[in-house]
PDB file of N, CA, C and O in Angstrom:
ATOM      1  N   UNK A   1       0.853  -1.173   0.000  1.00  0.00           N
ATOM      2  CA  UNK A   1       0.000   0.000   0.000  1.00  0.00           C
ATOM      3  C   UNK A   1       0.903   1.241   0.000  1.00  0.00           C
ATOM      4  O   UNK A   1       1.836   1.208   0.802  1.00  0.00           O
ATOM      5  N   UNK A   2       0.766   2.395  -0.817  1.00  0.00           N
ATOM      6  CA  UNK A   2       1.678   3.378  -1.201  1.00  0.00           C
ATOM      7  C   UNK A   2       0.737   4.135   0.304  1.00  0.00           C
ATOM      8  O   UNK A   2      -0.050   3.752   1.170  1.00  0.00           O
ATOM      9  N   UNK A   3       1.437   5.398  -0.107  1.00  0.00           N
ATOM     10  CA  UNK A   3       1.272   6.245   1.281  1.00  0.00           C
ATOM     11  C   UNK A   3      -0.043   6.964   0.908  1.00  0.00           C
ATOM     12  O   UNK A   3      -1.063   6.765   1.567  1.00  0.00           O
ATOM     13  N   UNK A   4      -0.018   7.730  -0.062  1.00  0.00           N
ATOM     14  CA  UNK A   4      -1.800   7.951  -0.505  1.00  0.00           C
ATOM     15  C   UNK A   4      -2.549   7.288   0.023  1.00  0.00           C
ATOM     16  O   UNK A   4      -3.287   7.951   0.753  1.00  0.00           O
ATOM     17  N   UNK A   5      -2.795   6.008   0.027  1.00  0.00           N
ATOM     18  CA  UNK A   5      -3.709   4.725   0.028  1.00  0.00           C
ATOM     19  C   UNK A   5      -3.541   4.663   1.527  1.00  0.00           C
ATOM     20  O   UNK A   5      -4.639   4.432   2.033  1.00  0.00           O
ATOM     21  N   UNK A   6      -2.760   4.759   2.267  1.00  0.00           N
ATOM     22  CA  UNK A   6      -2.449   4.782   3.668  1.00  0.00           C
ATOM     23  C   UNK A   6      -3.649   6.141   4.014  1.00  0.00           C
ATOM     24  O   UNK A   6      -4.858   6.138   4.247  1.00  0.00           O
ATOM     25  N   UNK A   7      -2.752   7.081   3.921  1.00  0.00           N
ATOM     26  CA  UNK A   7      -3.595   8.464   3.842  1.00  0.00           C
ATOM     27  C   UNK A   7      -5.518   7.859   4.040  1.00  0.00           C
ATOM     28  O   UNK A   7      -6.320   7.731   4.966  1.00  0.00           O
ATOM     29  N   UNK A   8      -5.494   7.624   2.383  1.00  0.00           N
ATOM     30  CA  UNK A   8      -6.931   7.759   2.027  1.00  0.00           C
ATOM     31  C   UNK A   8      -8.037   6.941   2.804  1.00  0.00           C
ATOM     32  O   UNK A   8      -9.178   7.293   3.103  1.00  0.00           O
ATOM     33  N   UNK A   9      -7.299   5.606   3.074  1.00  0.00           N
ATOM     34  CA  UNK A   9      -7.767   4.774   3.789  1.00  0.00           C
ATOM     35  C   UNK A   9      -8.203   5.485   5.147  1.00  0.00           C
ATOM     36  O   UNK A   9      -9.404   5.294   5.335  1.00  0.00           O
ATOM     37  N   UNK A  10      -7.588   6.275   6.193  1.00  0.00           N
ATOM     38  CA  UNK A  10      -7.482   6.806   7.705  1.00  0.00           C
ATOM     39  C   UNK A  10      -8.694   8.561   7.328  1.00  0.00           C
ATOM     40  O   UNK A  10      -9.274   9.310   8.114  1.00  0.00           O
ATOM     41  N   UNK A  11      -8.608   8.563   6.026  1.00  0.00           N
ATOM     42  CA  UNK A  11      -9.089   9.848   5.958  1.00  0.00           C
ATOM     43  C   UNK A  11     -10.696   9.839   6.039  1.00  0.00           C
ATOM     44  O   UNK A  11     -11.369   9.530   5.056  1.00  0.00           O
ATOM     45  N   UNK A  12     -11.219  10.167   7.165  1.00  0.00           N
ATOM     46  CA  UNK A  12     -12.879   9.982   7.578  1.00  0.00           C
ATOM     47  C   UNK A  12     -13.688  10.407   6.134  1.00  0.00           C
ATOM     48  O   UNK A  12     -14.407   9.509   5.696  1.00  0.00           O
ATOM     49  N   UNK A  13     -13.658  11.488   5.462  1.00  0.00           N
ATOM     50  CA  UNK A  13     -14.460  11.827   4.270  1.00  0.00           C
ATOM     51  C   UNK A  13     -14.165  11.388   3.044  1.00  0.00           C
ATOM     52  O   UNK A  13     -13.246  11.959   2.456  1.00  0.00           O
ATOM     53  N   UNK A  14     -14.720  10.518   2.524  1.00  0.00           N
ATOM     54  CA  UNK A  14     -14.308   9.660   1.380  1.00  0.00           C
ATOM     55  C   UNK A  14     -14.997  10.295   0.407  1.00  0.00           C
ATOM     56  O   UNK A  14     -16.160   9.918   0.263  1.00  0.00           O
ATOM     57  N   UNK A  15     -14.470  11.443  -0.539  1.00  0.00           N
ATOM     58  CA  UNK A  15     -15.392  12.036  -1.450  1.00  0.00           C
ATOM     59  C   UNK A  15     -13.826  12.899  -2.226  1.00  0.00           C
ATOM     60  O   UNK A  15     -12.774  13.334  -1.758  1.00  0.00           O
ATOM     61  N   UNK A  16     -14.352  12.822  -3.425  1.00  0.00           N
ATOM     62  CA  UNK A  16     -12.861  14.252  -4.174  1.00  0.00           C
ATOM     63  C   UNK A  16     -11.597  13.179  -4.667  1.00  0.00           C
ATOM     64  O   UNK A  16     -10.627  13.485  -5.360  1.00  0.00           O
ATOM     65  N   UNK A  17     -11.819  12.252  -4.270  1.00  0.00           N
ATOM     66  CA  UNK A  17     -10.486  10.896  -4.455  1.00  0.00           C
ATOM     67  C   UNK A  17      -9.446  11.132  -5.411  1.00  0.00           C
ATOM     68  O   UNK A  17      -8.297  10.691  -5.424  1.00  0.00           O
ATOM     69  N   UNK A  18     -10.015  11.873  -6.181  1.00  0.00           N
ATOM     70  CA  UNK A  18      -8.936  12.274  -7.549  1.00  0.00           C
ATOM     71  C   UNK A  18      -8.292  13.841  -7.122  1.00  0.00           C
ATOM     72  O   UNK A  18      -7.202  14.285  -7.482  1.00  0.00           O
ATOM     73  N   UNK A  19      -8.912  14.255  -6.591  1.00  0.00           N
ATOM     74  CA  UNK A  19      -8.690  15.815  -5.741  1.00  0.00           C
ATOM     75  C   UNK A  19      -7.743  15.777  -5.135  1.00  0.00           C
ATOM     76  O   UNK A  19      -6.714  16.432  -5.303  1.00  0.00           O
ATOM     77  N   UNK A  20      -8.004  14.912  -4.265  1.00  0.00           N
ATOM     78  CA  UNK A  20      -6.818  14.274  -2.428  1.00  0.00           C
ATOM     79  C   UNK A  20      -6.207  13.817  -3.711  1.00  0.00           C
ATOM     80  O   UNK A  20      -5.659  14.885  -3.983  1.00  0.00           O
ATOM     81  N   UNK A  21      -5.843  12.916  -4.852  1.00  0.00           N
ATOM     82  CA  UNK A  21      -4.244  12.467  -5.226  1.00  0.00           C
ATOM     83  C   UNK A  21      -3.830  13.087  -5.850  1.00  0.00           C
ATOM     84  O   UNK A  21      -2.650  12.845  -6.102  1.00  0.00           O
ATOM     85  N   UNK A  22      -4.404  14.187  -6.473  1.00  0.00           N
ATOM     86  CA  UNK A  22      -3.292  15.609  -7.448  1.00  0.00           C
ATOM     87  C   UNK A  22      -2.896  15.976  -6.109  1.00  0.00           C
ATOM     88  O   UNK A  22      -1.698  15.766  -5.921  1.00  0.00           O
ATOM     89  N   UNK A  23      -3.610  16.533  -4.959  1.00  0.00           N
ATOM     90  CA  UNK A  23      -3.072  17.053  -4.223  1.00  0.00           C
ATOM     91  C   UNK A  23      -1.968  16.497  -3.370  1.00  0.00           C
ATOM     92  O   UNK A  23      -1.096  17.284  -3.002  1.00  0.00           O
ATOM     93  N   UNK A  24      -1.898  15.197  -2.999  1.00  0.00           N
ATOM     94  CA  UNK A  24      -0.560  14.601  -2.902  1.00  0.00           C
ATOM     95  C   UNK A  24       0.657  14.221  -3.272  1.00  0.00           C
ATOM     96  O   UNK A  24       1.562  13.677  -2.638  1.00  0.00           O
ATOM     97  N   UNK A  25       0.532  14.725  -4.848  1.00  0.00           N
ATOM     98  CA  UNK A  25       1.345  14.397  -5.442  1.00  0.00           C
ATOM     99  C   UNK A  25       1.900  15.757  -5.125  1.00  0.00           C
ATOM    100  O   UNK A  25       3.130  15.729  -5.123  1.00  0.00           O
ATOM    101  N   UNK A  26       1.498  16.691  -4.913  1.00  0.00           N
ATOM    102  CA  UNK A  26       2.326  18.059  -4.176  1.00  0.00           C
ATOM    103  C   UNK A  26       2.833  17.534  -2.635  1.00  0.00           C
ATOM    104  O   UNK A  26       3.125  18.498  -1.929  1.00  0.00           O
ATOM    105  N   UNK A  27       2.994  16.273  -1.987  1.00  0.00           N
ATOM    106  CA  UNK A  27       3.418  16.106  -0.402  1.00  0.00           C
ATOM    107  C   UNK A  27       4.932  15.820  -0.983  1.00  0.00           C
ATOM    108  O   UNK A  27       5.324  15.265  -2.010  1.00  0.00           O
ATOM    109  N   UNK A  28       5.583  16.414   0.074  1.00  0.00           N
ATOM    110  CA  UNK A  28       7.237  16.086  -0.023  1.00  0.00           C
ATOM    111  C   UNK A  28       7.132  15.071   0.775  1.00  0.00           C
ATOM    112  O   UNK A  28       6.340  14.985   1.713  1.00  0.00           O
ATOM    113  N   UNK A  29       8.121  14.064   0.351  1.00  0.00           N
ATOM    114  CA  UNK A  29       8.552  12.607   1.313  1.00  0.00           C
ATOM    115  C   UNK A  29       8.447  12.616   2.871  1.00  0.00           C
ATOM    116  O   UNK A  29       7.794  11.856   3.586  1.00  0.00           O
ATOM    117  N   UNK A  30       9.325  13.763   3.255  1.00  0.00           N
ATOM    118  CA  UNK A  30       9.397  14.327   4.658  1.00  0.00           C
ATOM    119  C   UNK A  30       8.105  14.576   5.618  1.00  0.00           C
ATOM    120  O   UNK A  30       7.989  14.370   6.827  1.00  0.00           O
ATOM    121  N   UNK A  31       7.108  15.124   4.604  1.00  0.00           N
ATOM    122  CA  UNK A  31       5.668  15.719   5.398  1.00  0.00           C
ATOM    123  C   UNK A  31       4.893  14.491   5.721  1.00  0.00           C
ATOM    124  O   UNK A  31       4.085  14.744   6.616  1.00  0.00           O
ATOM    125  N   UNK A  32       4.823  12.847   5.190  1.00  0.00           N
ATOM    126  CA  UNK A  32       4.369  12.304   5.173  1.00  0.00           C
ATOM    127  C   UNK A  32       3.806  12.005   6.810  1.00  0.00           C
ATOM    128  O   UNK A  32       2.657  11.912   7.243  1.00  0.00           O
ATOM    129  N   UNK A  33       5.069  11.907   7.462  1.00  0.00           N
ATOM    130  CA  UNK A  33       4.767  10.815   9.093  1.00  0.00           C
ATOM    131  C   UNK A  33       4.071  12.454   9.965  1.00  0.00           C
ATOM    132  O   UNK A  33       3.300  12.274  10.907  1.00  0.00           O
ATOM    133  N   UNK A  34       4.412  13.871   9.567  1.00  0.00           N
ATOM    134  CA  UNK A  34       3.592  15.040  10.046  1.00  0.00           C
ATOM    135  C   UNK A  34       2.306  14.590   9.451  1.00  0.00           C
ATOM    136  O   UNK A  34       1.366  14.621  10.246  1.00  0.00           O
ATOM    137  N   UNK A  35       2.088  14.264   8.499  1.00  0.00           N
ATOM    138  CA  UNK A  35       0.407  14.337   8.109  1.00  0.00           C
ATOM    139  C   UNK A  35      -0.729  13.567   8.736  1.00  0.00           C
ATOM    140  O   UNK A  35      -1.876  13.829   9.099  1.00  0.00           O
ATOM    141  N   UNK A  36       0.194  12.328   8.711  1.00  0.00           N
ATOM    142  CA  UNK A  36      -0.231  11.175   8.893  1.00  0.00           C
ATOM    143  C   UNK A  36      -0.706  10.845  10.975  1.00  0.00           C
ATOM    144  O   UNK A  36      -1.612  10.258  11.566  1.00  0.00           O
ATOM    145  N   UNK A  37       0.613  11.684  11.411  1.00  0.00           N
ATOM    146  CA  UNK A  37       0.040  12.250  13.087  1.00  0.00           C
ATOM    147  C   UNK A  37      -0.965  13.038  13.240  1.00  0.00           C
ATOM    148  O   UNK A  37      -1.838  12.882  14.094  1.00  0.00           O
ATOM    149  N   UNK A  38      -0.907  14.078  12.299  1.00  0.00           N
ATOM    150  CA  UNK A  38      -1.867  15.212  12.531  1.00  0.00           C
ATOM    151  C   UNK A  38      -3.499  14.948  12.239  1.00  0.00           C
ATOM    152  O   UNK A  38      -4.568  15.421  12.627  1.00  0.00           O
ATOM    153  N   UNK A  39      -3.006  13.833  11.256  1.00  0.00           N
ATOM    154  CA  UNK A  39      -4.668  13.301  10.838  1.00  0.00           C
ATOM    155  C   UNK A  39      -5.079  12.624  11.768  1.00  0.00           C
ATOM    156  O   UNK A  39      -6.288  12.615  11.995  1.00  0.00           O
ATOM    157  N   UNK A  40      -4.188  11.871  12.562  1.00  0.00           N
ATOM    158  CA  UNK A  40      -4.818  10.893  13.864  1.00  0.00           C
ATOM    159  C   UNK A  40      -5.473  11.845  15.059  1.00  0.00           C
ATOM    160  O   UNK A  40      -6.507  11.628  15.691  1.00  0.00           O
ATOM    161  N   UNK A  41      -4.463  13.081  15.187  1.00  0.00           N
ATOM    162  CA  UNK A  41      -5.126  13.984  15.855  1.00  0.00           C
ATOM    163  C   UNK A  41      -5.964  14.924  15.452  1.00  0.00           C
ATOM    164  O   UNK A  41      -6.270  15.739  16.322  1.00  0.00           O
ATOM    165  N   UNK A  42      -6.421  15.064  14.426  1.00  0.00           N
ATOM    166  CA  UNK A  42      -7.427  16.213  14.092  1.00  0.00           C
ATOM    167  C   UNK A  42      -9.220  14.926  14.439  1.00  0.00           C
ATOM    168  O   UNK A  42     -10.235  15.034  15.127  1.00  0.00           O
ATOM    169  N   UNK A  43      -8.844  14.227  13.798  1.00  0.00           N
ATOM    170  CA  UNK A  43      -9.981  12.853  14.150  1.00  0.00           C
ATOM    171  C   UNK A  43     -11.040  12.872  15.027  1.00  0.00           C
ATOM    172  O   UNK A  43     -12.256  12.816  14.842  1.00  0.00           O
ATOM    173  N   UNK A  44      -9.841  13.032  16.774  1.00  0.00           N
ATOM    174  CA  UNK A  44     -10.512  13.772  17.516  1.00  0.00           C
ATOM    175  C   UNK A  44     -11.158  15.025  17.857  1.00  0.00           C
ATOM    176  O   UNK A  44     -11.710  15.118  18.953  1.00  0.00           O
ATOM    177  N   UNK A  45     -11.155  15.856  17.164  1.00  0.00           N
ATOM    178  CA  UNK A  45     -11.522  16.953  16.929  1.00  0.00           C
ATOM    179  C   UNK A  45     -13.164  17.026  16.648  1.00  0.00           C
ATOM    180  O   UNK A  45     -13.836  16.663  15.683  1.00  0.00           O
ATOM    181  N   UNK A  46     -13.641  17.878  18.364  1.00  0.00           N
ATOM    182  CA  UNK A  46     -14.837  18.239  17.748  1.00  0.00           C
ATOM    183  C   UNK A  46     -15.532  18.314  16.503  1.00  0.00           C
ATOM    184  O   UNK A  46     -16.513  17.658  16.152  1.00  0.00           O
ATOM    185  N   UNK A  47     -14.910  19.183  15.885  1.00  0.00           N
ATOM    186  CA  UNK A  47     -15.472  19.653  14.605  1.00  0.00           C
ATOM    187  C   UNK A  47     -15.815  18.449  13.258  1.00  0.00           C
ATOM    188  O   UNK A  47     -16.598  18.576  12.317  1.00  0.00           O
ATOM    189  N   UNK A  48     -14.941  17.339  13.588  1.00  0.00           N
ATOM    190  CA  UNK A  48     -14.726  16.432  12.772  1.00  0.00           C
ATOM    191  C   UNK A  48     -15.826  15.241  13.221  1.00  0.00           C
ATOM    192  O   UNK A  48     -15.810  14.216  12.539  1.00  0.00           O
ATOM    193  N   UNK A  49     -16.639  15.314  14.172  1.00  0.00           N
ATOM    194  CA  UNK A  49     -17.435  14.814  14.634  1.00  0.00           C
ATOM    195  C   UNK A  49     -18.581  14.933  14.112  1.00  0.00           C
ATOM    196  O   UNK A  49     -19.379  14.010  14.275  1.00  0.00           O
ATOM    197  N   UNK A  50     -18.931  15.998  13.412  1.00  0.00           N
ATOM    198  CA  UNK A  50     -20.189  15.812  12.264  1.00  0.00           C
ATOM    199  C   UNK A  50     -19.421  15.715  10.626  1.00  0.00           C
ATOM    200  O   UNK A  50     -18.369  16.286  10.339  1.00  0.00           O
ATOM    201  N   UNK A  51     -20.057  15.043   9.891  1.00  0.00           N
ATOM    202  CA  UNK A  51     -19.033  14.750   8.645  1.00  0.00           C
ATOM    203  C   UNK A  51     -19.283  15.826   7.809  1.00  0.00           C
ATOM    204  O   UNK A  51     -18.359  16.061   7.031  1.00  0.00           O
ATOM    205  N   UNK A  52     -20.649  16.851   7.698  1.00  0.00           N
ATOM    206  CA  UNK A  52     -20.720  17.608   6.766  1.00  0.00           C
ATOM    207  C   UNK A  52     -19.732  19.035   6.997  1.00  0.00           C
ATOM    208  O   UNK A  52     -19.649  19.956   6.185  1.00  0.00           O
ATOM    209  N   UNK A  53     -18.995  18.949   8.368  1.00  0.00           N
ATOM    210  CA  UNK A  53     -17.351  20.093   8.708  1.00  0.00           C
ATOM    211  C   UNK A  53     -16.239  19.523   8.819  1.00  0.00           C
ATOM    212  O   UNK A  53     -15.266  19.977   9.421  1.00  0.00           O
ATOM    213  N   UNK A  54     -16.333  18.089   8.025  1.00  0.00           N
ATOM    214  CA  UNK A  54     -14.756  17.689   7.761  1.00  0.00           C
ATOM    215  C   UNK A  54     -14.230  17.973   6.515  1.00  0.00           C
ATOM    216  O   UNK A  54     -14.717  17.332   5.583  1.00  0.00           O
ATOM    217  N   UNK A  55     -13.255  18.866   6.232  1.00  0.00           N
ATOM    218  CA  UNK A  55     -13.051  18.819   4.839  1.00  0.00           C
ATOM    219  C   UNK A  55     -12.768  17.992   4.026  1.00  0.00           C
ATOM    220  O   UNK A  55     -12.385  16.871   4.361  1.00  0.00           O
ATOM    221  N   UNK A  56     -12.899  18.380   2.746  1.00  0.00           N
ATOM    222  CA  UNK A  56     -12.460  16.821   1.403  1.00  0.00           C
ATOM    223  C   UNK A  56     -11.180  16.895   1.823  1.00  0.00           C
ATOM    224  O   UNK A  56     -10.796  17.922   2.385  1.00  0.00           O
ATOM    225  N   UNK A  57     -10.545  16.098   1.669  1.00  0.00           N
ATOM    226  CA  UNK A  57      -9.067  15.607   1.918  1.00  0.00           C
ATOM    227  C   UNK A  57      -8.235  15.893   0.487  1.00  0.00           C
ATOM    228  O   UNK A  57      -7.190  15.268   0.306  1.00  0.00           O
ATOM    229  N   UNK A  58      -8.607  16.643  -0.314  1.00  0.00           N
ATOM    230  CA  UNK A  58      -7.474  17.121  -1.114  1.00  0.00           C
ATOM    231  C   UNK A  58      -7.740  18.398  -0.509  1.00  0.00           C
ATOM    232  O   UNK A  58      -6.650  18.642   0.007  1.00  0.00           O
ATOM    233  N   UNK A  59      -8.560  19.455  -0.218  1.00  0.00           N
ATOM    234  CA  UNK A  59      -8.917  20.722   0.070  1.00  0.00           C
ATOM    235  C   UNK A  59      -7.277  20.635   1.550  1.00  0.00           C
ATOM    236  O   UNK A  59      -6.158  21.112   1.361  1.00  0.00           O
ATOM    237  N   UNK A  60      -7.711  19.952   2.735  1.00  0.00           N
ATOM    238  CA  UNK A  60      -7.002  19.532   3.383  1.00  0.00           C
ATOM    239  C   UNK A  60      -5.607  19.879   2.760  1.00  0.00           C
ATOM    240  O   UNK A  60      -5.064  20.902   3.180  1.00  0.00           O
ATOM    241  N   UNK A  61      -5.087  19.274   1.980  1.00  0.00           N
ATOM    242  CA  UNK A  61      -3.962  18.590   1.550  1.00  0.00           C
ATOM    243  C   UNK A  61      -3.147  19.902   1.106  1.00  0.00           C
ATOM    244  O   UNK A  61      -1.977  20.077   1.443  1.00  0.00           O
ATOM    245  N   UNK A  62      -3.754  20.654   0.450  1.00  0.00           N
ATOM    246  CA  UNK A  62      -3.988  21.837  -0.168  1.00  0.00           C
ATOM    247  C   UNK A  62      -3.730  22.818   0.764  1.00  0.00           C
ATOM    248  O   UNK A  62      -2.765  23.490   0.400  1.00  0.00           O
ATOM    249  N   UNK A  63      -4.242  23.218   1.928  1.00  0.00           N
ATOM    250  CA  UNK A  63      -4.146  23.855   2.660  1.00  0.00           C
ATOM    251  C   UNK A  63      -3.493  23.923   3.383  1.00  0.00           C
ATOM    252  O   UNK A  63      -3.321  25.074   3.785  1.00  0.00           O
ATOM    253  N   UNK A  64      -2.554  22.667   4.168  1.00  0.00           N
ATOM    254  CA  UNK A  64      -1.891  22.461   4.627  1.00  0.00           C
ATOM    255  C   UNK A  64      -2.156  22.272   6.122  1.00  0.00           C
ATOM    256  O   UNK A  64      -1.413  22.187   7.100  1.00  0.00           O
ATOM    257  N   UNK A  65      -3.404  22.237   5.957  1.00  0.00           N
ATOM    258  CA  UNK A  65      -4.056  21.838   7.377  1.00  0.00           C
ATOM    259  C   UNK A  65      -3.541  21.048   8.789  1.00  0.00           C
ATOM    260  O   UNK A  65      -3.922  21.176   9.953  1.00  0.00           O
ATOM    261  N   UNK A  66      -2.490  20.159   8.167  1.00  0.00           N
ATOM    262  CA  UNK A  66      -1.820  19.182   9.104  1.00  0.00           C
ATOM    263  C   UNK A  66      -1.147  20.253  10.100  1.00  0.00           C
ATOM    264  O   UNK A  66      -0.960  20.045  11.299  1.00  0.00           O
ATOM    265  N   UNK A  67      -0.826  21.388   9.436  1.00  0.00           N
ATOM    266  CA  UNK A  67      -0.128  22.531   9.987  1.00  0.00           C
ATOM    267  C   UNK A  67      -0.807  22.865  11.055  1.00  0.00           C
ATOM    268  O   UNK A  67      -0.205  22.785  12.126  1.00  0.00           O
ATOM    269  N   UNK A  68      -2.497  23.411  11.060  1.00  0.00           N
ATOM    270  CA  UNK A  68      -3.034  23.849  11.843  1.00  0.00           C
ATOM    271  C   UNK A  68      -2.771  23.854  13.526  1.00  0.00           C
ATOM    272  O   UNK A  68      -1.943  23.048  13.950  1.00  0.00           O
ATOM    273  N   UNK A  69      -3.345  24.596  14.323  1.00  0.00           N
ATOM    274  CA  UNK A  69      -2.625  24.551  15.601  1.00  0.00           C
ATOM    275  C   UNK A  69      -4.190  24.221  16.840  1.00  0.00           C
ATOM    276  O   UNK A  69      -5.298  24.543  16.412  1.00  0.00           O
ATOM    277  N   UNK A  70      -4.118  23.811  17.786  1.00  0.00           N
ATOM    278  CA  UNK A  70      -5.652  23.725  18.317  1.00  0.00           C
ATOM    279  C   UNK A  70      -5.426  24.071  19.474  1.00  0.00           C
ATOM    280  O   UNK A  70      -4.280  24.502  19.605  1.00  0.00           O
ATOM    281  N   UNK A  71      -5.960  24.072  20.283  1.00  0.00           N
ATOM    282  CA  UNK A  71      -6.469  24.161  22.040  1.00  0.00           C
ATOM    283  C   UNK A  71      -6.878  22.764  22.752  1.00  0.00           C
ATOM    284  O   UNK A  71      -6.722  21.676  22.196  1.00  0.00           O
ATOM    285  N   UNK A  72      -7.221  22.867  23.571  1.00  0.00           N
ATOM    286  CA  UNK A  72      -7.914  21.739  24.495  1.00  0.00           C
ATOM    287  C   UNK A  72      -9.601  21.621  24.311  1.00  0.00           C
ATOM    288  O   UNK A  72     -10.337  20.687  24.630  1.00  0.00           O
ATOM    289  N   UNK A  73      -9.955  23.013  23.633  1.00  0.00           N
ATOM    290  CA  UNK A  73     -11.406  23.270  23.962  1.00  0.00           C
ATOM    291  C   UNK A  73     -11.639  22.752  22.674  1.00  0.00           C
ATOM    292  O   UNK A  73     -12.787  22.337  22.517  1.00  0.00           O
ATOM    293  N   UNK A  74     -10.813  22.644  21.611  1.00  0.00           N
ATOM    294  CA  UNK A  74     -11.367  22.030  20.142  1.00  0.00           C
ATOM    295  C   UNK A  74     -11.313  20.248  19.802  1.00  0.00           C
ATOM    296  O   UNK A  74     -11.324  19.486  18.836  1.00  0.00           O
ATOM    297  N   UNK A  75     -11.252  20.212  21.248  1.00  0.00           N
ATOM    298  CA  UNK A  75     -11.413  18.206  21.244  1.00  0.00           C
ATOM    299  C   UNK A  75     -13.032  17.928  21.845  1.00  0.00           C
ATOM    300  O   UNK A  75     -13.700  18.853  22.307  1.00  0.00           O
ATOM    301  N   UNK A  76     -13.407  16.877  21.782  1.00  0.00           N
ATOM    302  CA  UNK A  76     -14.123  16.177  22.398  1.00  0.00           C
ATOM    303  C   UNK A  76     -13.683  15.722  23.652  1.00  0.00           C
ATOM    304  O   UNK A  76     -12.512  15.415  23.875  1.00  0.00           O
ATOM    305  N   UNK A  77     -14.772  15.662  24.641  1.00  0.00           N
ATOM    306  CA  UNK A  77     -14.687  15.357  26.163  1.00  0.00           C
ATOM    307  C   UNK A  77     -14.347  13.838  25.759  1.00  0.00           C
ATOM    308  O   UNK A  77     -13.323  13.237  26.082  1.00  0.00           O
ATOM    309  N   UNK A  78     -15.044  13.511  25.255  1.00  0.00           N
ATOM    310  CA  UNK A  78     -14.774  11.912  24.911  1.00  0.00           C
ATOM    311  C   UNK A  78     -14.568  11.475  23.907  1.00  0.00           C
ATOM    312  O   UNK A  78     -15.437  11.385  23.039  1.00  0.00           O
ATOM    313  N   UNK A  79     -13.119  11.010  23.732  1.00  0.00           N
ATOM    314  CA  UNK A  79     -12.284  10.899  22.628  1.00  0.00           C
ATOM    315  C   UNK A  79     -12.796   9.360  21.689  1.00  0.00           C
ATOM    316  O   UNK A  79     -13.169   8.423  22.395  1.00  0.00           O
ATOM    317  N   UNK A  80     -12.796   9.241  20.811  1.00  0.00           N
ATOM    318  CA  UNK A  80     -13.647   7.716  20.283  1.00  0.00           C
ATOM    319  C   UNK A  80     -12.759   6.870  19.972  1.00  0.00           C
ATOM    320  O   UNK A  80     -12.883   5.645  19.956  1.00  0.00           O
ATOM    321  N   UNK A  81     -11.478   7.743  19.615  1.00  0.00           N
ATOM    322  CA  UNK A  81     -10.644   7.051  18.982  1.00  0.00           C
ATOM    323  C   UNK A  81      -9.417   6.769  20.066  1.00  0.00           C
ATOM    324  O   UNK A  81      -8.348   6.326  19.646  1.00  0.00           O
ATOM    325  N   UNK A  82      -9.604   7.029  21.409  1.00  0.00           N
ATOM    326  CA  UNK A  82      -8.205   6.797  22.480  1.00  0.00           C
ATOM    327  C   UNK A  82      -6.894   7.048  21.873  1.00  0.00           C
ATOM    328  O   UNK A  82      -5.925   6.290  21.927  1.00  0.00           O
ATOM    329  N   UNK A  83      -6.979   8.500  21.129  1.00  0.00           N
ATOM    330  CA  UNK A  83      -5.812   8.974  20.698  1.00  0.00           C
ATOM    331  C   UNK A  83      -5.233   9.840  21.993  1.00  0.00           C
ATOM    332  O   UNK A  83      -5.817  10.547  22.815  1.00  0.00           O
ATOM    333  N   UNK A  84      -4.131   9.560  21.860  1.00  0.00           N
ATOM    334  CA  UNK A  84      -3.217  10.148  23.008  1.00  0.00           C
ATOM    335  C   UNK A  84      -2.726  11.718  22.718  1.00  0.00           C
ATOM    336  O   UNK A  84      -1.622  11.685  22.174  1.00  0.00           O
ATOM    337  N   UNK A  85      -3.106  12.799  22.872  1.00  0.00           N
ATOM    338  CA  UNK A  85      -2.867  14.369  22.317  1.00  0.00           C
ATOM    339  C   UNK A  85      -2.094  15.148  23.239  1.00  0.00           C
ATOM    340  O   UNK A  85      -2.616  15.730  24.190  1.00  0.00           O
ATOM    341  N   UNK A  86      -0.919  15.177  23.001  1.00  0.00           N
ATOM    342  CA  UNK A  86       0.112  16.040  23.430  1.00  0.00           C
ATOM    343  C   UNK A  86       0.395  17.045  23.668  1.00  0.00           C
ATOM    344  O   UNK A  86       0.976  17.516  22.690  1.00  0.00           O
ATOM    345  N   UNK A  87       0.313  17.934  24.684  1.00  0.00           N
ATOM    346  CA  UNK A  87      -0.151  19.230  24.602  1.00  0.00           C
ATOM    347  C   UNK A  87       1.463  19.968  25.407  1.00  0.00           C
ATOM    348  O   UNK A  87       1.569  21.183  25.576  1.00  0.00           O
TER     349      UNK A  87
END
């Protein structure tokens, strides 16, 4: 399984599929294991808890979202996924 397919597989909104892989083909080698954390932790993320405010995952990709920065107040009290978030 290439790293896209890794990606696409973990990525909650399955929609744009051709979108998310132009847009990966813009990821440098390096950003991969950042993306790939940040997606485990955004997961938990309130916001990501209703599917119609998760973005398409090339939009994501695009944006550079993995970048983004959060608080404590932008998680869920109760995490679904027992991701461990480092603060």
């Amino acid at each position: 399984m290439n790293n896209f397919d890794k990606f696409w597989k973990e990525y909650p909104r399955k929609q744009a599929k051709s979108a998310a892989r132009t847009a990966w083909k813009k990821i440098l080698p390096h950003e991969v294991n950042d993306i790939m954390a940040s997606l485990t932790t955004q997961k938990a993320l309130k916001q990501w808890k209703e599917r119609e405010y998760i973005p398409h995952a090339g939009t994501w990709l695009n944006q550079r979202r993995w970048e983004d920065e959060f608080i404590k107040e932008d998680f869920s009290v109760v995490n679904d996924f027992d991701v461990e978030i480092a603060w």
